[in-house]
C-alpha positions, 0 to 999 in steps of 0.5 A: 337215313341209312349211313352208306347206303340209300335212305328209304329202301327195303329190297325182299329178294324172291327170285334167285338169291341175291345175299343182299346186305340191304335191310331186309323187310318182309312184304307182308306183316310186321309192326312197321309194314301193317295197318288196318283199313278203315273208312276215309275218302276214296279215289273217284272211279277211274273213267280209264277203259276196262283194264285186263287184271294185271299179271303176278310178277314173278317175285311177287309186289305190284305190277306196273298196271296195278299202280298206273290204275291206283294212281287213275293213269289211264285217262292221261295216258289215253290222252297222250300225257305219258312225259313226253318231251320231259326228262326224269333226272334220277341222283344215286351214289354209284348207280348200277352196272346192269341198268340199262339191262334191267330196264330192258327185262322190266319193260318187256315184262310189263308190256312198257315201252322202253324210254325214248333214252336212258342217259348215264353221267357223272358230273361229280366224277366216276365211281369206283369200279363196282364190286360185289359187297352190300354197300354197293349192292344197296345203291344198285338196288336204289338206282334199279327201283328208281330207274323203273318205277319213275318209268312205270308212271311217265313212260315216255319221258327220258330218264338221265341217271346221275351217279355219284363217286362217293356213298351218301353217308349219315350227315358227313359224307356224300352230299358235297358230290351230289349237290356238285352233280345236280348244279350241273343238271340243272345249269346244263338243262337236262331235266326238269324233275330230279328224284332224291331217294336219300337223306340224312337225320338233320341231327346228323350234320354237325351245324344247322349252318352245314345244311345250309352250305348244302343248298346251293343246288335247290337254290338253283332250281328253284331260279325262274331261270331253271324250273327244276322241282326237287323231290326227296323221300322223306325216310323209313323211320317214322318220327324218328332218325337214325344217329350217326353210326346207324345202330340206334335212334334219337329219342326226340322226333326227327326229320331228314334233310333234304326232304325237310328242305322248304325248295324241296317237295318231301315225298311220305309213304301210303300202303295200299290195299289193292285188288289183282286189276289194281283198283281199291279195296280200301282207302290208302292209309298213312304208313307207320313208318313214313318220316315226318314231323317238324324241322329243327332247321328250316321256319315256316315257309310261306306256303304253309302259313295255311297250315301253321295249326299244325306245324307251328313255326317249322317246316312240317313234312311231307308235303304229299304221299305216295306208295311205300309201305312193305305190305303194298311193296312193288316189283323190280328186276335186278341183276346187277349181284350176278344172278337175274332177280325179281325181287320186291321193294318198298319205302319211301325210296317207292314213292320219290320217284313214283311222284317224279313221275307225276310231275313229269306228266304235269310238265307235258301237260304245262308245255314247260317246267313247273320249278318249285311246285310246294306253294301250287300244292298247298294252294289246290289243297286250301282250295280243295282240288280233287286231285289231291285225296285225303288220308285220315288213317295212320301213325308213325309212332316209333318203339326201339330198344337201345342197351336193353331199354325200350323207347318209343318216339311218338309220332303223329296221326293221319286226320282230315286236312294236311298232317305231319305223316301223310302231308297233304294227302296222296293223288288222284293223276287224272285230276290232280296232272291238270290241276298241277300245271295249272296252279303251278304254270 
């Protein structure tokens, strides 16, 4: 919900600097970045072979190994579901001229071998020629993020990155190329799971009735002809959105589109609290600045009828939450500034593609697309699957100052059961991949 550059990405450069004019956010400490772990149901023990402890990256942030072992990847991955067979699409205005590059380095860092291909097009038309400026800096660095952490979950699918010609803007500019883009990923059958680390502030659209000009791509998807699941971070901002110039708030809550699209699965954040080997120290908690809350735009969808204590007659999100918070930031390389980097990121802008991944592997395992997977999530939670773990802990409140005056948006709290800052919880892949394939096919 950033205008001009990606919603959900925060990008700390601790390698060489980089000059980023991204929004800069410490991986450690702050308001918006901290939480204090307290009791909640935990991941069972993985049943993954002993792992070595996983390096340090050199900028710092998880590993790839720490977050395969959080998310109990090692039975899958031992079993021979790592994506195969399946394509990752990723949507990012303008894309990186060092993609490709980067990946290569990340790989090789981490032992991952590289994706059987990595595809570039550009449906709606070409970007402009890159130049070094924070515009372009922040989708380059939205692109890298997505590219290789969607990677680290499915390393065997083949990714296809989609770059747009024109910078996703808050609820004005944009959107009309990305849903020009993803029609044609999906007529074309090029994956069957497209990543969307973006969005705008519903109240940045001019009309409800401009949203739903938009849907023309999810309504596609979601044909029994196509398959295709839709995943979008759900923003950075709490409950709260950015107004249209980008330098203040709504003092109402807020959510984005599309994460608040009912043919959308809306990705919310966790911080984790791992060890070097990537187990837990403690259970995951709802990141205080995870968007959720309920749609001004979207009724209730059947699918959350269960759930309709909670969010009344609105589309409530997140629908399932993944890493995000500053404080459990991952690693990327980078060097699309000019300089070779590692640098750590974090946001929602993490736990999109991170869960592209996850059903990516739930296609393989399905031996077909899975579509629009939202009534499968809420039916495994009603009937308490163990793939999908709870999280009880957590707000997403959020205080501001405009012209001198303080503000605080109140948000919601984590609890038992689904909620509007965690959804319905996070996962547990082991369990939760099978589980999937199997509601969902």
């Amino acid at each position: 919900m950033r205008k001009g550059r990606p919603v959900a990405i925060r990008i700390s450069a601790c390698g060489a600097a980089l000059g980023l004019a991204l929004a800069l956010a410490a991986c450690s400490g702050g308001a918006s970045s901290t939480h204090q772990q307290v009791p909640s149901p935990a991941h069972r023990a993985s049943t993954a072979p002993p792992r070595r402890v996983a390096a340090v990256p050199p900028g710092g942030g998880l590993s790839p190994a720490q977050i395969q072992t959080a998310y109990d990847l090692g039975p899958l991955l031992h079993r021979g579901i790592d994506g195969k067979g399946q394509t990752i699409v990723i949507v990012d205005s303008f894309g990186s001229p060092t993609i490709g590059h980067d990946l290569t380095v990340f790989d090789q860092r981490f032992g991952l071998p590289p994706p059987p291909s990595l595809r570039v097009i550009q449906p709606a038309g070409a970007p402009p020629p890159y130049r070094r400026s924070g515009l372009r800096a922040g989708w380059a660095g939205e692109t890298t993020l997505d590219v290789e952490w969607s990677h680290v979950m499915a390393p065997g699918a083949k990714i296809v990155l989609v770059e747009t010609p024109t910078a996703e803007n808050e609820g004005r500019t944009g959107f009309p190329q990305i849903v020009t883009a993803e029609e044609y990923v999906i007529r074309h059958h090029l994956g069957g799971v497209i990543s969307q680390s973006l969005g705008a502030t519903e109240g940045t659209f001019r009309s409800a009735a401009a949203i739903q000009q938009l849907r023309g791509a999810y309504q596609l998807a979601a044909r029994p002809a196509y398959r295709v699941t839709v995943v979008a971070s759900t923003g950075d901002n709490g409950a709260a959105g950015q107004t249209y110039n980008m330098r203040s708030y709504f003092t109402t809550p807020q959510v984005g589109w599309p994460a608040s699209d009912p043919l959308v699965t809306a990705v919310g954040g966790t911080q984790l609290d791992l060890a070097p080997d990537g187990t837990r120290r403690g259970p995951d908690v709802a990141w205080s600045a995870s968007g959720g809350g309920r749609s001004a735009v979207f009724a209730r969808p059947a699918y959350q009828n269960g759930v309709a204590d909670v969010v009344g007659r609105r589309r409530g999100i997140p629908d399932i939450s993944m890493d995000a918070a500053c404080a459990s930031a991952v690693a990327v390389f980078s060097s699309y500034f000019g300089a070779p980097a590692w640098s750590t990121a974090c946001g929602t802008s993490v736990a999109a593609p991170l869960f592209a991944g996850i059903v990516a592997l739930a296609d393989q395992q399905a031996g077909h697309p899975l579509g629009l997977i939202n009534p499968a999530l809420y039916t495994m939670a009603a009937r308490h699957d163990r793939g999908i773990v709870d999280i009880r802990q957590g707000s997403n409140s959020w205080p501001f100052t405009s012209q001198g005056q303080a503000h605080l948006v109140k948000g919601f709290t984590a609890r038992p059961g689904y909620d509007l800052v965690s959804g319905l919880g996070t996962v547990d892949a082991a369990l939760f991949v099978p589980e999937l394939a199997r509601a969902a096919g």
